[in-house]
N, CA, C and O of each residue as an XYZ file, in Angstrom:
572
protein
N       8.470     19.186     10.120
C       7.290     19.995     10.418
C       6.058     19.277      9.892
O       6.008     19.001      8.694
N       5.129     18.979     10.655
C       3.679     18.786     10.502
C       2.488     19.227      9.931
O       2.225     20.327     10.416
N       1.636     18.872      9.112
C       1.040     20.216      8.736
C      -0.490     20.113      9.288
O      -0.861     18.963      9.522
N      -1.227     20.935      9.476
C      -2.594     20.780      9.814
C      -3.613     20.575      8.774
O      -3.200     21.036      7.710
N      -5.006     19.966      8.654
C      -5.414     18.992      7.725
C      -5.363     17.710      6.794
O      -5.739     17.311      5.692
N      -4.493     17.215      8.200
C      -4.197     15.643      7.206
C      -5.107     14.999      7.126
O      -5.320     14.088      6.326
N      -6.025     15.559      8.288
C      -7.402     13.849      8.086
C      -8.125     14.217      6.936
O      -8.886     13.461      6.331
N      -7.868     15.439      6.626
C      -8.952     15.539      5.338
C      -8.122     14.487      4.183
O      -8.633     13.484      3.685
N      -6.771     14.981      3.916
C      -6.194     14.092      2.975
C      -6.340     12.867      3.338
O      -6.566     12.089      2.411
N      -6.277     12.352      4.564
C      -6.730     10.977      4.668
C      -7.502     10.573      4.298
O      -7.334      9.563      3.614
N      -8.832     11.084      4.500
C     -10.535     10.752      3.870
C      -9.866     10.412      2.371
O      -9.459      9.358      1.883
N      -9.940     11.815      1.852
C      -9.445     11.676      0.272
C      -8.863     10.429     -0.433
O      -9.373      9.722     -1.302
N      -7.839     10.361      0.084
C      -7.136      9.547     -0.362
C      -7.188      8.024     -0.499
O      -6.720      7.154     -1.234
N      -8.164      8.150      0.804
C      -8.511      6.347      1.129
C     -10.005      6.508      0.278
O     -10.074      5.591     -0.541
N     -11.185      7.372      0.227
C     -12.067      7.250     -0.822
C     -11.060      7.567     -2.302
O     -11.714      7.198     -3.277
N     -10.046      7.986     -2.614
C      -8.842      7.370     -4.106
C      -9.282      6.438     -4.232
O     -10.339      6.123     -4.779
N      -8.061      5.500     -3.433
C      -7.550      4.445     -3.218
C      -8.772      3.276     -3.436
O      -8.483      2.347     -4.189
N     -10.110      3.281     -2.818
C     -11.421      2.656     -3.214
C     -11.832      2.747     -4.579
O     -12.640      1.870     -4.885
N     -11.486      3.629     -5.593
C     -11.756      3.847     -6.627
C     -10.942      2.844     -7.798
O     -11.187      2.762     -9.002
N      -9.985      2.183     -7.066
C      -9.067      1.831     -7.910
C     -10.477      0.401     -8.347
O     -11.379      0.108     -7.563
N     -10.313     -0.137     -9.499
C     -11.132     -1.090    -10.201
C     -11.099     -2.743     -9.716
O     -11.900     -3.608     -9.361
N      -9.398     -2.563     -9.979
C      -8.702     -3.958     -9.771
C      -8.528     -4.502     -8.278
O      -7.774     -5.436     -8.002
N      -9.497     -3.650     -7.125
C      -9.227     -3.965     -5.928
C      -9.487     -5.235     -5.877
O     -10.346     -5.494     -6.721
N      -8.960     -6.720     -4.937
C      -9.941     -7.775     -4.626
C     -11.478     -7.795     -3.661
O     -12.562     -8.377     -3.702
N     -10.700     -6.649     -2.710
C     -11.896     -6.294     -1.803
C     -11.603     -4.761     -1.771
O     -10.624     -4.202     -2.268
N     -12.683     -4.163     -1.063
C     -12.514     -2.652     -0.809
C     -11.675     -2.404      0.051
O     -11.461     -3.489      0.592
N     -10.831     -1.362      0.695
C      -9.886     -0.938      1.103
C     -10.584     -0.143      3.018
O     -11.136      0.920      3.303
N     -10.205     -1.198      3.749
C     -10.596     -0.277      5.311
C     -10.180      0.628      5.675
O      -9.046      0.831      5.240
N     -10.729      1.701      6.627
C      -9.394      3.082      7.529
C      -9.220      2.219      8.217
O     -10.054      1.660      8.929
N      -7.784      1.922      8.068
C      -6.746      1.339      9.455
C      -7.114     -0.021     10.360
O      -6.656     -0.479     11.407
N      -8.077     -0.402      9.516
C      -8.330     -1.530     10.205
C      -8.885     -2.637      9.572
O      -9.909     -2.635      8.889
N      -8.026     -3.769      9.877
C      -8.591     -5.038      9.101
C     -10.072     -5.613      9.218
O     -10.570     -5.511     10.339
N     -10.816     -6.178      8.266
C     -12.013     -6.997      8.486
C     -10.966     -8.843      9.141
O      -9.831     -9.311      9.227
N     -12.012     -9.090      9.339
C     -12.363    -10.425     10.511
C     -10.998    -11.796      9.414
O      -9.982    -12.438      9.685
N     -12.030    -11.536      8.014
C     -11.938    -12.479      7.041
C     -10.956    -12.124      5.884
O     -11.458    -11.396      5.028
N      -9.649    -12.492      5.681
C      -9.317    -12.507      4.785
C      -9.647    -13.543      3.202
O      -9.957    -14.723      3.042
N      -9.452    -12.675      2.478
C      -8.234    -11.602      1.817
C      -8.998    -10.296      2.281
O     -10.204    -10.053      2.259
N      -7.759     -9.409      2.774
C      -8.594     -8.099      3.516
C      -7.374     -6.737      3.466
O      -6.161     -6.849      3.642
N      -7.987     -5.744      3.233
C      -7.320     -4.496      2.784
C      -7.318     -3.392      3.421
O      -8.474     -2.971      3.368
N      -6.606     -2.609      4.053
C      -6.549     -1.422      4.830
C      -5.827     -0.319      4.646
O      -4.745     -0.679      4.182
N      -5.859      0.784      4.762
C      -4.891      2.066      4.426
C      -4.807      2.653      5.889
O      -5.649      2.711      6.785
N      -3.224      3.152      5.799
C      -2.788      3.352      6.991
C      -1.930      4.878      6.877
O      -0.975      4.890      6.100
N      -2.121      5.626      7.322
C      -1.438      7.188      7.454
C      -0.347      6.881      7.619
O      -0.286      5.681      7.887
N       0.703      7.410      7.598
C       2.007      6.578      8.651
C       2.396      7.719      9.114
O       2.473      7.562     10.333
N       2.859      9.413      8.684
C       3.182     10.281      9.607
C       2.337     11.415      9.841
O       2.393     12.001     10.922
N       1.706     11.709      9.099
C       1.150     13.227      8.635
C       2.136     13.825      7.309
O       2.993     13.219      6.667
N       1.748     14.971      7.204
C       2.346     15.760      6.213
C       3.886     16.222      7.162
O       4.067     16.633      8.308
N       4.668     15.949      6.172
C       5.827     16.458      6.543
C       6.366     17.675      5.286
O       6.114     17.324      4.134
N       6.885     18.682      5.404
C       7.240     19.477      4.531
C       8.604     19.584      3.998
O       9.604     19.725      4.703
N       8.592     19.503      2.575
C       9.843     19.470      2.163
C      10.443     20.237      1.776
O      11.672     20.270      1.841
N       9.530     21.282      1.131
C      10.464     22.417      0.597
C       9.614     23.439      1.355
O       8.561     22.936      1.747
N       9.763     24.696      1.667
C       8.927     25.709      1.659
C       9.106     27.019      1.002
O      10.313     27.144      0.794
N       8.575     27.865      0.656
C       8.426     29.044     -0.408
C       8.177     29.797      0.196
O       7.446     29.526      1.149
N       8.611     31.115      0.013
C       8.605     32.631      0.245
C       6.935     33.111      0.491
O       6.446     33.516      1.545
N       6.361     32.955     -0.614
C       4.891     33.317     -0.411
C       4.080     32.071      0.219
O       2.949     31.805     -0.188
N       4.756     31.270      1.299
C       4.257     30.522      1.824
C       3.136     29.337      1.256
O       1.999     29.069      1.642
N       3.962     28.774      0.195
C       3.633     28.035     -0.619
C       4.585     26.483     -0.045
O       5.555     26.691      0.683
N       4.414     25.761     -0.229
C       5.286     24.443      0.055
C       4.575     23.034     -0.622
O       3.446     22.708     -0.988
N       6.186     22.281     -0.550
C       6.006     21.101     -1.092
C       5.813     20.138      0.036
O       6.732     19.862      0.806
N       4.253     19.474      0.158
C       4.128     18.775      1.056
C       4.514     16.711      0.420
O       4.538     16.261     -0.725
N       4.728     16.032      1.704
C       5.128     14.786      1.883
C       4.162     14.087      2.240
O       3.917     14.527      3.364
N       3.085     12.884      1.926
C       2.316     12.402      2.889
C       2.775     10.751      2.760
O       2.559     10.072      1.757
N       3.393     10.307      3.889
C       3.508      8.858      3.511
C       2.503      7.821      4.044
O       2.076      8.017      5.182
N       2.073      6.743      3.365
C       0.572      5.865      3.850
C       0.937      4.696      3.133
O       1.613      4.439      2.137
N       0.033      3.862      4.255
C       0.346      2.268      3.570
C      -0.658      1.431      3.327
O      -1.713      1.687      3.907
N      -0.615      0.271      2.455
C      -1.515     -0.356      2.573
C      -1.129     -1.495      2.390
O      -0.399     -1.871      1.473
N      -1.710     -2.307      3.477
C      -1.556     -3.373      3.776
C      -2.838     -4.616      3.193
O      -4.041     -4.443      2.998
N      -2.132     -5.651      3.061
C      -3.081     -6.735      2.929
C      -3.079     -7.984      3.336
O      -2.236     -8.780      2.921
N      -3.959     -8.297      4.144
C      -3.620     -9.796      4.904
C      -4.733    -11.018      3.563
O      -5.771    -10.936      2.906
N      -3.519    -12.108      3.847
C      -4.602    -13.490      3.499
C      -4.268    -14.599      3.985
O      -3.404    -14.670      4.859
N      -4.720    -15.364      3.636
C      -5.059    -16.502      4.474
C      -3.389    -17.229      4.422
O      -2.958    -17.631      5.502
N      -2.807    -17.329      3.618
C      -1.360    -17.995      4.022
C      -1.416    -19.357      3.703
O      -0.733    -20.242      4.220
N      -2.485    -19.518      2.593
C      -2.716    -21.222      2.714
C      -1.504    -22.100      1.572
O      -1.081    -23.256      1.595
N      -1.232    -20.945      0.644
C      -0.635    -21.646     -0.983
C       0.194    -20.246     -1.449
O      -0.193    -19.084     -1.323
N       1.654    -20.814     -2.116
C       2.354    -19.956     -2.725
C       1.477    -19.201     -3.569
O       1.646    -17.981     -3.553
N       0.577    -19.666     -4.305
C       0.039    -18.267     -5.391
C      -0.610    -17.689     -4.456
O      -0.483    -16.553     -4.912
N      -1.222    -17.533     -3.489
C      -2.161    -16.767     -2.638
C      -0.761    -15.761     -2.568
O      -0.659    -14.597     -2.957
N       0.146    -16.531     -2.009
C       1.306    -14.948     -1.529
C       1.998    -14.316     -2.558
O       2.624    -13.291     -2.287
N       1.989    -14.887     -4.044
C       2.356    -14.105     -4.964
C       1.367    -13.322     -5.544
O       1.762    -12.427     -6.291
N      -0.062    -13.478     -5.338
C      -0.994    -12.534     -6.023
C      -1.423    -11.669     -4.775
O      -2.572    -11.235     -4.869
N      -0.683    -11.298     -3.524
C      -0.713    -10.688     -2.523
C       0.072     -9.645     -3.177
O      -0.342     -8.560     -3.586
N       1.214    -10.094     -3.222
C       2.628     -9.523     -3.586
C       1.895     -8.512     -5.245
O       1.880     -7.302     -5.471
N       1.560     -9.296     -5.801
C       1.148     -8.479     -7.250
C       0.080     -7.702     -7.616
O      -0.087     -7.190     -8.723
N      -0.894     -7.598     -6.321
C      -1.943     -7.176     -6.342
C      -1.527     -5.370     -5.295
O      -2.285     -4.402     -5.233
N      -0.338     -5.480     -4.740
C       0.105     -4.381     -4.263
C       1.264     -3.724     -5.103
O       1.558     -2.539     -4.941
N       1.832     -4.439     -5.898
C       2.360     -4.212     -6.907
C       1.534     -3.466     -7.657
O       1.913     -2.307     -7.828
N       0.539     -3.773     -8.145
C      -0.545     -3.366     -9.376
C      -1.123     -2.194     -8.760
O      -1.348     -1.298     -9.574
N      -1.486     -1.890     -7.350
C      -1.882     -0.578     -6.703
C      -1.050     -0.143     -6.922
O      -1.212      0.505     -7.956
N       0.677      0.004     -6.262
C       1.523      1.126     -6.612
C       1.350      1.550     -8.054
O       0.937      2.644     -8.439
N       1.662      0.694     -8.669
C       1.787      1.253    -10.487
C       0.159      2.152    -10.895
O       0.115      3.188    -11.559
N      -0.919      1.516    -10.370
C      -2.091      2.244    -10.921
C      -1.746      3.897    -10.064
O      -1.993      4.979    -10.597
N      -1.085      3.721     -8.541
C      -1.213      5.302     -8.118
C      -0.008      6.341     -9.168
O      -0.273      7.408     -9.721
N       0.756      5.908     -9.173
C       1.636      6.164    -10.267
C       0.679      6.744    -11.617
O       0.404      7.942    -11.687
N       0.246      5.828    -12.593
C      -0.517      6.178    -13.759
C      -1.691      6.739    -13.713
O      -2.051      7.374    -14.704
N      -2.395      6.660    -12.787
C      -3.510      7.499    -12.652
C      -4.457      8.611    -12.423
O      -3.515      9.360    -12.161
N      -5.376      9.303    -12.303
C      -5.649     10.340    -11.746
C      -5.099     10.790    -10.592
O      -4.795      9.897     -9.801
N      -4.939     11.597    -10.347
C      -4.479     11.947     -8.717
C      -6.045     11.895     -8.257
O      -7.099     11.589     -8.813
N      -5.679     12.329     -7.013
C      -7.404     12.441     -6.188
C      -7.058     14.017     -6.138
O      -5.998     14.588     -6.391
N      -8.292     14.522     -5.731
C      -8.409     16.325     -5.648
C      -8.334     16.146     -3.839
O      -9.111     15.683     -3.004
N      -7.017     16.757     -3.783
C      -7.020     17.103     -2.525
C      -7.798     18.376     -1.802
O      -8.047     18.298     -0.599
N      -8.173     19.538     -2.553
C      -8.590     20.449     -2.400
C      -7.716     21.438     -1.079
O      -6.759     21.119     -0.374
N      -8.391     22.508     -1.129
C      -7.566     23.574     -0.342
C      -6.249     23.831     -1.075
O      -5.326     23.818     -0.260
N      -5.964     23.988     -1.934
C      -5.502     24.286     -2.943
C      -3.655     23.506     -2.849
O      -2.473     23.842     -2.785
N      -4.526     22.335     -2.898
C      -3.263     21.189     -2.830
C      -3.470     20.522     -4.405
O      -4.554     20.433     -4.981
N      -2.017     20.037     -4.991
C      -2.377     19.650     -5.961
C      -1.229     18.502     -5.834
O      -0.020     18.693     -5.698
N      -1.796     17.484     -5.900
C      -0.799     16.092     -6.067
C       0.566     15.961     -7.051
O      -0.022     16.144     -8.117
N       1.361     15.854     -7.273
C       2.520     15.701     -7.784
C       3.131     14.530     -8.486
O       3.439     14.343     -9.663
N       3.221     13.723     -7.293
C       3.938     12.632     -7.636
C       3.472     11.367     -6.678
O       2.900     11.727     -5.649
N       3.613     10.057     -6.840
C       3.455      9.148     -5.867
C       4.543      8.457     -6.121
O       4.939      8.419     -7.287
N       5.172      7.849     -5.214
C       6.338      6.955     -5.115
C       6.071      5.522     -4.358
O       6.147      5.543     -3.129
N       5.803      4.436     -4.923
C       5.216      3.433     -4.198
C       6.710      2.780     -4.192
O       7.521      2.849     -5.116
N       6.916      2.017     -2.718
C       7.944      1.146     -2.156
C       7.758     -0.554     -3.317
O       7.084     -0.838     -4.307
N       8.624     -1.178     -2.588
C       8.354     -2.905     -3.191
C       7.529     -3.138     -2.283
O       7.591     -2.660     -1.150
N       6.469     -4.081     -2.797
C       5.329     -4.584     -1.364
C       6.836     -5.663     -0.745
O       7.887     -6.027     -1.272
N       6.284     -5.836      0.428
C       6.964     -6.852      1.192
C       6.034     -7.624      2.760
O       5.529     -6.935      3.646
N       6.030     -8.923      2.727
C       5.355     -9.615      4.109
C       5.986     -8.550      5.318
O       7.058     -7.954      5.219
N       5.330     -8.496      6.119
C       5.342     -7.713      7.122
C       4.969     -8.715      8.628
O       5.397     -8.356      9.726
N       4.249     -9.792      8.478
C       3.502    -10.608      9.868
C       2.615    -11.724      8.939
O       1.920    -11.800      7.926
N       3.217    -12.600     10.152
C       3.010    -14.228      9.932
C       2.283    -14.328     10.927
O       2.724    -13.648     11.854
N       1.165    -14.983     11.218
C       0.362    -15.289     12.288
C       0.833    -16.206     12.822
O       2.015    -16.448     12.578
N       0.002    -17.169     13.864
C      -0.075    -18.180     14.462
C      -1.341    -18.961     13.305
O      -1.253    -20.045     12.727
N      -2.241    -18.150     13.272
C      -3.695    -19.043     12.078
C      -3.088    -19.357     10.903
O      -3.785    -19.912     10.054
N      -1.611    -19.059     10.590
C      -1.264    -19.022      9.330
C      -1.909    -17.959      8.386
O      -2.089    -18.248      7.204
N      -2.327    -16.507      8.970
C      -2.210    -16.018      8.130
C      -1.347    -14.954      7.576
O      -1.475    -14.804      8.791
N      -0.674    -14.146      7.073
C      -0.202    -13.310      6.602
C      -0.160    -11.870      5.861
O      -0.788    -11.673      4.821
N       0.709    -10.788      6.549
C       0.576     -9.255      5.996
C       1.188     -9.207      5.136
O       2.036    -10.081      4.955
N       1.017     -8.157      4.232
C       1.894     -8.188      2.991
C       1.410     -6.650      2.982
O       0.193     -6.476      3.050
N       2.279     -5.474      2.901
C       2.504     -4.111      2.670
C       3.056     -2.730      1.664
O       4.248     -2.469      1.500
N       2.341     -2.239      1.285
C       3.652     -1.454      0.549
C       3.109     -0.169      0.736
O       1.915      0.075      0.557
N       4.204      0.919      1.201
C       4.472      2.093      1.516
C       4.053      2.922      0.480
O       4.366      2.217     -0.480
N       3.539      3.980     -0.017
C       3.236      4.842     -0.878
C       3.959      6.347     -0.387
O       3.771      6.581      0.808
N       4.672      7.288     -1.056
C       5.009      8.236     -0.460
C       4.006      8.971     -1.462
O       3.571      8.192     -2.310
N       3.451     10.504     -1.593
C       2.412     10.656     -2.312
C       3.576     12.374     -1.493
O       4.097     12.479     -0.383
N       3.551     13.313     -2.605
C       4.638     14.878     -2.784
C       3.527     15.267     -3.342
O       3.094     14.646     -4.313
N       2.720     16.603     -2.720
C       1.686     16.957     -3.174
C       2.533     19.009     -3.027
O       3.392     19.406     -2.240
N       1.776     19.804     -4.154
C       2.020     21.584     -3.819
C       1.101     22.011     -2.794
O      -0.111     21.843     -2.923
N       1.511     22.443     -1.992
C       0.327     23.753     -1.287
C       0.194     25.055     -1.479
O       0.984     25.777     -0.871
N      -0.585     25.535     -2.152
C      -0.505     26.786     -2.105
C      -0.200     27.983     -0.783
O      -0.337     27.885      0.437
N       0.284     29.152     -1.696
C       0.470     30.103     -0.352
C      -0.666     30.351      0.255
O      -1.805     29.988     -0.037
N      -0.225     31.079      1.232
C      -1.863     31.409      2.264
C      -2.533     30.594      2.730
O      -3.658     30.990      3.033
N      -2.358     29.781      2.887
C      -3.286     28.430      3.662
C      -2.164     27.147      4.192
O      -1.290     26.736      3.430
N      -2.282     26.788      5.125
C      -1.743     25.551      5.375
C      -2.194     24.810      6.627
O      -1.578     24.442      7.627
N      -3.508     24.708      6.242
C      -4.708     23.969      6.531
C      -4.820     22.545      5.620
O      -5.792     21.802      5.755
């Protein structure tokens, strides 16, 4: 099941995700810049629901990714790809949640292993990691 108001959590989450310090560059909606090293956040389903409650309360699912392309020129470029999505999962993990509002309250985040995803022809390269993010909804709303 789907829930209605994901783009708001989307906004949210990708102005989060910008907040983080240690970014190299700022973080795009869904779409790469021209020039790497370059950063994007990607929705991947909507809210899916996992548990639901009597007074129409539920445990929502939102899974999103973020990807990062670079240039593909030198092994440390692809290990500080690799560690620099590393270092996002762990900061969503330790950090503030973002205020989802509408009386959502973040829970938990579960970040994947980053992993290459696409090799170009320019030689350059994606590198990804999945975030699952288990947020509460309150009853009466599921907006």
């Amino acid at each position: 099941m789907s829930v209605n108001g994901d783009s708001s959590i989307a906004k949210k989450l990708h102005t989060w995700l910008n907040s983080w310090a240690d970014a190299p560059t700022s973080i795009a909606f869904d779409d790469f810049s021209k020039d790497p090293p370059c950063m994007t956040f990607q929705p991947m389903s909507g809210t899916l629901v996992e548990r639901k409650y009597i007074d129409g309360s539920f445990i929502g699912v939102y899974p999103f990714a973020v990807s990062m392309r670079i240039s593909g020129d030198d092994t440390a470029e692809r290990s500080d790809a690799h560690a620099t999505l590393s270092a996002l999962g762990e900061w969503a993990k330790d950090s503030e949640p973002p205020e989802l509002g509408e009386g959502r309250t973040v829970t938990e985040f579960d970040p994947s292993t980053p992993s290459k995803t696409s090799v170009y022809d320019d030689g350059t390269e994606d590198y990804q990691i999945i975030v699952t993010m288990k947020y509460r909804q309150k009853g009466g709303s599921t907006t």
